[in-house]
N, C-alpha and C positions, 0 to 999 in steps of 0.2 A: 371171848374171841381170842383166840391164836394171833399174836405180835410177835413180828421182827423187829428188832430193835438196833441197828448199825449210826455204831456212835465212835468217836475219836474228841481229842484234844489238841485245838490249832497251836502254834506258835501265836498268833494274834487273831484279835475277830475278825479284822480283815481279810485274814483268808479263809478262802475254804475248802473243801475236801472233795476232789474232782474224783478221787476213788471211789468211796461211798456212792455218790450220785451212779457212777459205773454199774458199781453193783443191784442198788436199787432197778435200775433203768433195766438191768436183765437179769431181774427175779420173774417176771412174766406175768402169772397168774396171781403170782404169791406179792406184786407190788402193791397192791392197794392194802394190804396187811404190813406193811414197813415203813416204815418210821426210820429219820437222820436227825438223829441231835449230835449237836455239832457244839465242841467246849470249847474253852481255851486254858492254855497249864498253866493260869493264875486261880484256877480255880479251886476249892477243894474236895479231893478225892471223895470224902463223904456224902456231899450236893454232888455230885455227878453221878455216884449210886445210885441215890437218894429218886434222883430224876431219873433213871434208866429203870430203877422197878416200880416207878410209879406206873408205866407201863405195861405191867405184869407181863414181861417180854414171856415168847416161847425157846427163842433165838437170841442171843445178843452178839452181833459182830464189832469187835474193834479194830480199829485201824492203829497198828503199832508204828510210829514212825522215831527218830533221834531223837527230837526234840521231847517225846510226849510215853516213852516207854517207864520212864520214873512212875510218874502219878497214875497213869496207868496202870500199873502195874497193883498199886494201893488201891484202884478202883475194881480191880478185877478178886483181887483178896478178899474186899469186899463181899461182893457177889456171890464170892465162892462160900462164903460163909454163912449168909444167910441163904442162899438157894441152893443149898450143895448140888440138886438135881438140875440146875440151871444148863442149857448149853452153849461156852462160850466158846467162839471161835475166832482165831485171831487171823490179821491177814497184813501187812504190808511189808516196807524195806527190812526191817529189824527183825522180822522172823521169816526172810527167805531162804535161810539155814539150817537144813536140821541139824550139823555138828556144832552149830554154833547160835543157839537161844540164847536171850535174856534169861532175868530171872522172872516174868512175868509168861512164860511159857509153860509152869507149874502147876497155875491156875487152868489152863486154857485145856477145854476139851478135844479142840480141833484144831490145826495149823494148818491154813493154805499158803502153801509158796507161792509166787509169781503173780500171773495174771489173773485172774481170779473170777473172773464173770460167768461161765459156765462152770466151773468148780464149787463154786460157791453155792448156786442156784442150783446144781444134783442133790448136795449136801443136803441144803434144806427141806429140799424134799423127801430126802434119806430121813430128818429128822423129825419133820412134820407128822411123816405116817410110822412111827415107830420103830422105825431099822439104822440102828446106830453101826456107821463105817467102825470093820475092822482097824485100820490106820490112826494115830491123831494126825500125823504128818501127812498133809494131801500134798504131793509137787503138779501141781496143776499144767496141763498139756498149754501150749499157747494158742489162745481163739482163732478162727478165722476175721478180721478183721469186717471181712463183708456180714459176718453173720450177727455180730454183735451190735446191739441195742444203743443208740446215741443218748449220751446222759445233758441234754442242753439244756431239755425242758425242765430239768429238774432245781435249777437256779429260779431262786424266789423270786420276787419283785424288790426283798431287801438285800437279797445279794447285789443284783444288778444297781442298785442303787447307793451300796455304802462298800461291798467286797469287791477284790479279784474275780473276773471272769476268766478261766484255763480252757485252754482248749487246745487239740493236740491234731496235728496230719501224719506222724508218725510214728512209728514205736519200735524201741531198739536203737543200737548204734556200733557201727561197723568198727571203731576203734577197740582196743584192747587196754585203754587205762588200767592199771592195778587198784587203782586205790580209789575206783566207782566201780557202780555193778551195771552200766546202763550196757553193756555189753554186754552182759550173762549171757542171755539168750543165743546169741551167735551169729545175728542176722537181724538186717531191718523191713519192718513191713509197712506198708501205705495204706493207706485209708482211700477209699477213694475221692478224688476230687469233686466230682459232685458232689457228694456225704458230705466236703466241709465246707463245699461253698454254701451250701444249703443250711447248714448250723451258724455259719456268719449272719448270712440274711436272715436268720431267722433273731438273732439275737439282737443284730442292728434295729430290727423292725420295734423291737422290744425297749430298744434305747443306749445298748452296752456301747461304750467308745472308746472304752480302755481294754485291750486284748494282752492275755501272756500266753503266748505257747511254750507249751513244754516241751516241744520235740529239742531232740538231743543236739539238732543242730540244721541251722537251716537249712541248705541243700539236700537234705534227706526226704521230706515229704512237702517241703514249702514249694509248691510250682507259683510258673508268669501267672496265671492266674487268679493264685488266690491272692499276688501284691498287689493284682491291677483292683481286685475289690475295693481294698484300702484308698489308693492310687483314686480310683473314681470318686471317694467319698470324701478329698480332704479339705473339702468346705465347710464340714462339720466337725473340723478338726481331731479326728482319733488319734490314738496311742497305742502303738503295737511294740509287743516283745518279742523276741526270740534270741535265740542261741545262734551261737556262729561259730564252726571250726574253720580257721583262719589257714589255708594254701591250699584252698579246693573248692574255691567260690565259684560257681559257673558264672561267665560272663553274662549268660542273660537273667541271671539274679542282681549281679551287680548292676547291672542298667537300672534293672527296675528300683533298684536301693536308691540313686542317682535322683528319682522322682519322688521319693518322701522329703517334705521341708522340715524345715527346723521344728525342732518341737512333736513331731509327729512318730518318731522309730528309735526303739532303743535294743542294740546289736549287746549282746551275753556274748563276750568272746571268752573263752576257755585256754588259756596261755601255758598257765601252771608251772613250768620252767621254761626257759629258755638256753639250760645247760645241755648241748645235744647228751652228750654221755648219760648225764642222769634220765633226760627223754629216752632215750633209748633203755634205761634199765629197769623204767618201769612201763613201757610197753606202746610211747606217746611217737606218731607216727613224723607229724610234720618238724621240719628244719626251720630253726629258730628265723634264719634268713629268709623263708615264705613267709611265713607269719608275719614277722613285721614289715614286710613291702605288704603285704594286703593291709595289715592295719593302718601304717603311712597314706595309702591309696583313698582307703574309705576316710580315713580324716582329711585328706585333701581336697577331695572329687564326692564329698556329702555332708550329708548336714546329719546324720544317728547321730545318736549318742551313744558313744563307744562305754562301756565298761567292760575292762577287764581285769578276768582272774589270775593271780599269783599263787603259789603253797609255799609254804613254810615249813622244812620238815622232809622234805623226802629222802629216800636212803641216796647216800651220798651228797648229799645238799651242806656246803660248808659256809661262811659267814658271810665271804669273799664271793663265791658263787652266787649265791642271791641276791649279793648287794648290786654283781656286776650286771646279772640280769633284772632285775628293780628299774638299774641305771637308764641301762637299753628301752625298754617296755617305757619308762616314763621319757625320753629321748622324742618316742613315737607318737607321742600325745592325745593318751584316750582320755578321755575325759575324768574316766575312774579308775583307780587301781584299787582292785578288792586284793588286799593282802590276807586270804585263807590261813588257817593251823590246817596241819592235817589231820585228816582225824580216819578212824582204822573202825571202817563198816563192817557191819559182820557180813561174811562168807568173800570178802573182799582179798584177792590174790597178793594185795600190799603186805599184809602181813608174813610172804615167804623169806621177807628180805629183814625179821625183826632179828635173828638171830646175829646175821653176818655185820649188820647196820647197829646192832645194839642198840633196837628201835624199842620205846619205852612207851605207854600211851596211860590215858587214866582208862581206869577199869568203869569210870561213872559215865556217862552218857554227855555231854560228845562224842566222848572217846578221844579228845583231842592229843598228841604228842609231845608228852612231857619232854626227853631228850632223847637226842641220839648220839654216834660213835663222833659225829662232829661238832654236835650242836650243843653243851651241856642246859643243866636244867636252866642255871640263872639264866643263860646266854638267851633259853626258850622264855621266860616270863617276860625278856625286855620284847624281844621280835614279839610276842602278844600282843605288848603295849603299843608298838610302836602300831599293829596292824589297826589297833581302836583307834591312837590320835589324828592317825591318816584320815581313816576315816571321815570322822567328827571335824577335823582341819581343813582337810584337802577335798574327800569326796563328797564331799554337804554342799561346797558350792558355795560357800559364804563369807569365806576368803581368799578370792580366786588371786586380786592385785596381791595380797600379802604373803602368801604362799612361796613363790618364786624366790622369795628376798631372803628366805629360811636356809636355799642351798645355794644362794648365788657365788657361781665363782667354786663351788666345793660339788662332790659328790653328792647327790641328793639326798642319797640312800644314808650316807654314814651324816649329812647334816640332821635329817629329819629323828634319825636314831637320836642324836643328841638332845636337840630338842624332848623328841618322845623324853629321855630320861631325866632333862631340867623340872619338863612338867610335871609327870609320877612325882618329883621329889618337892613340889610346893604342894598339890594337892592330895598324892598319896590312895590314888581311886580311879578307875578309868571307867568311870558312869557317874551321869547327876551330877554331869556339869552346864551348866546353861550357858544359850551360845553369846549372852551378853558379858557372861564369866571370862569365858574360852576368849573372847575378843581382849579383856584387858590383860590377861596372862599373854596372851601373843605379842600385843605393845609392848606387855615387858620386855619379853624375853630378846626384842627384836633392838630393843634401845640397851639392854643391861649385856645381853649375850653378843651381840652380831654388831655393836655400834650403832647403830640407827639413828640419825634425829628423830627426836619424839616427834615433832607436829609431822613428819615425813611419815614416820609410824603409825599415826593415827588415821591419815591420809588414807592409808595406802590397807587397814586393819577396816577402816567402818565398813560395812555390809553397805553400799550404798545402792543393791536392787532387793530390796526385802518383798517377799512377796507375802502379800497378805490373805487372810482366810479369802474374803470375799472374791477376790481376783482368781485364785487356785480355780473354785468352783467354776467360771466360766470355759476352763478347758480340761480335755483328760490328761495333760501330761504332769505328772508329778511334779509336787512344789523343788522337790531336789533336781531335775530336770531343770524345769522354769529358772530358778538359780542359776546354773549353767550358761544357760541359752542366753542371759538378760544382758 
């Protein structure tokens, strides 16, 4: 029998692959012939062949994303070598370029850009009965959103039970960031409301209490409607995500934000600089002073949990600049600060400014930015570090009382940097450090560095709300969350 075979490799097993399921979901006639195996990139390239033609595919679709085009790419060499007649076709972020492939593009018979559900499914039908596309590069039309195939049912019983559930109300995004591609397109479309309120209920029914949407940002396709679902249901305590671009909140979103409790919502704010000149030169619309009165607002008038994003890196971004916007953004009090590298996605418009910026990046997958005309390389290895210790320190949650004492009285920004480089220099690694470890290096540093009375240190260092396996599982909000909140 005739097998499709659409396979990728996660960042972890926890998640999983909301594309795939897409595609599946509108092969049509051709689904009950396809098959989702789903990897993760601890695995080895040879076992992931290994399992892909055990299936004697006719088709093999991979899903190329950042994280997962390395081993991939060895898994496709593979393939190519023992089935040189094989036809693989590749499809997600990392080849929606045709001037700008990996090197796992070599292998690949096919290349569909973008969205890819009807593109994909002509393809294989192309492929099935014998008629191989003149093209490898397909730049795929954008779907009609009404026309297309809901991928909900195709989440296991062991997803719903141990993964991420994704689910999406819109696609696209009206900004013009340089250095993401969720703009490309030019335009956002909606799904219709009923369509997701009906994939809610339908998942709810199934058990799912943890939701992440992936729309680009909330007020784009999130209506009153689909919070009041939640809203109705927080007896059962769920846990919802989304994105948020912060100085265009409609106030009847904000209301309904106002009625998630604690523990129930967690707000993706997308900040990225707060330097208007460099906002503005790379194409980021809102004024640092909207942003932070919404983010002030929702931490004052709700109970989310704020996390927001930072870069590192961007052209024109100097030491002082980021420190001062760092400063500001933690002033406002999100709960998280994700301090990002930047990193230079293929067909991504960030890269016009490498020349004038003497923007430098690795050529290996992140792609993250080694230095620029402000930033040199060592300056970039500490700002790394510092963005892991924050982290692991600050955004864990597990030393919320000791935290404070690290900049008290001093700039937060240039005490935490300090810190960051005492630690680097006792343990020399910024992984595989355990948080019982990370607690006694903090006593130190906080009695050897900053003065501290020791018993005042310890005090103030113990994790005193740990939360344990068995407690986690009684609700959906992440134990980092639960931390937080305690």
């Amino acid at each position: 029998m005739q097998t499709i075979v659409l396979a990728t490799a996660n960042a972890r097993y926890i998640h999983t692959s909301f594309g795939l399921r897409y595609l599946k979901a509108n092969l049509h006639e051709l689904a009950p012939i396809t098959e989702i195996i789903e990897f993760s990139i601890n695995e080895q390239p040879v076992d992931i062949a290994e399992a892909i033609l055990a299936r004697n595919p006719a088709i093999v679709g991979l899903g190329i994303y950042i994280w997962n085009q390395d081993i991939l790419e060895r898994v496709a060499r593979i393939l190519r070598q023992l089935r040189p007649d094989l036809p693989i076709v590749l499809g997600g972020p990392e080849v929606i370029c045709a001037e700008d492939l990996p090197p796992i593009a070599e292998h690949a018979s096919y290349i569909v850009s973008g969205e890819a559900e009807v593109a994909f499914y002509l393809l294989c039908i192309d492929l099935l009965a014998g008629t191989a596309p003149d093209q490898k590069f397909i730049d795929a039309a954008l779907p009609d959103l009404a026309t297309i195939a809901q991928p909900y049912s195709l989440y296991s019983d062991e997803d719903i039970a141990h993964r991420v559930i994704y689910i999406e109300a819109s696609r696209g995004c009206p900004h013009g960031c340089e250095f993401c591609l969720s703009g490309r397109a030019g335009k956002v479309r909606r799904f219709s409301e009923a369509v997701v309120l009906a994939a809610l209920a339908d998942l709810w029914e199934r058990g799912v209490r943890r939701f992440k949407f992936v729309d680009r940002a909330l007020h784009l396709g999130i209506t009153a409607a689909i919070l009041d679902f939640f809203i109705a249901r927080m007896a059962d305590k769920p846990f919802v995500h989304f994105e948020a671009i912060l100085g265009c909140l409609p106030t009847l979103l904000f209301e309904k934000i106002r009625q998630f409790p604690v523990g129930s919502l967690q707000l993706e704010v997308g900040v990225q600089t707060l330097d208007p000149t460099i906002a503005a030169r790379i194409g980021r619309g809102k004024t640092s002073s909207e942003i932070l009165v919404d983010l002030r607002q929702l931490k004052t008038e709700t109970a989310a949990h704020l996390h927001a994003d930072l870069v590192v890196g961007l052209p024109g971004e100097t030491l002082s600049s980021f420190a001062a916007g760092f400063d500001a953004l933690l002033a406002a009090a999100p709960d998280e600060i994700q301090v990002g590298i930047l990193k230079r996605l293929r067909g991504a418009a960030i890269s016009r400014h490498d020349q004038e910026w003497h923007m430098h990046y690795s050529a290996s997958p992140p792609y993250e930015i080694l230095q620029t005309k402000d930033i040199d390389f060592q300056l970039m290895q500490r700002l790394k570090r510092f963005s892991r210790y924050f982290d692991m320190v600050v955004n864990s949650g597990r030393f919320k009382a000791a935290t404070p004492l690290i900049w008290k009285d001093q700039s937060p920004f240039y005490a935490f940097l300090n810190f960051s480089d005492w630690l680097y220099a006792q343990v020399n690694r910024t992984f595989a450090i355990a948080p019982t470890k990370l607690a006694d290096f903090l006593v130190r540093y906080l009695v050897e560095e900053k003065g501290l009375d020791e018993a005042i240190a310890i005090t103030a260092v113990n994790p005193a709300h740990k939360q344990t396996r068995s407690s986690a599982k009684k609700t959906a909000t992440p134990q980092r969350q639960q931390r937080h909140n305690a």
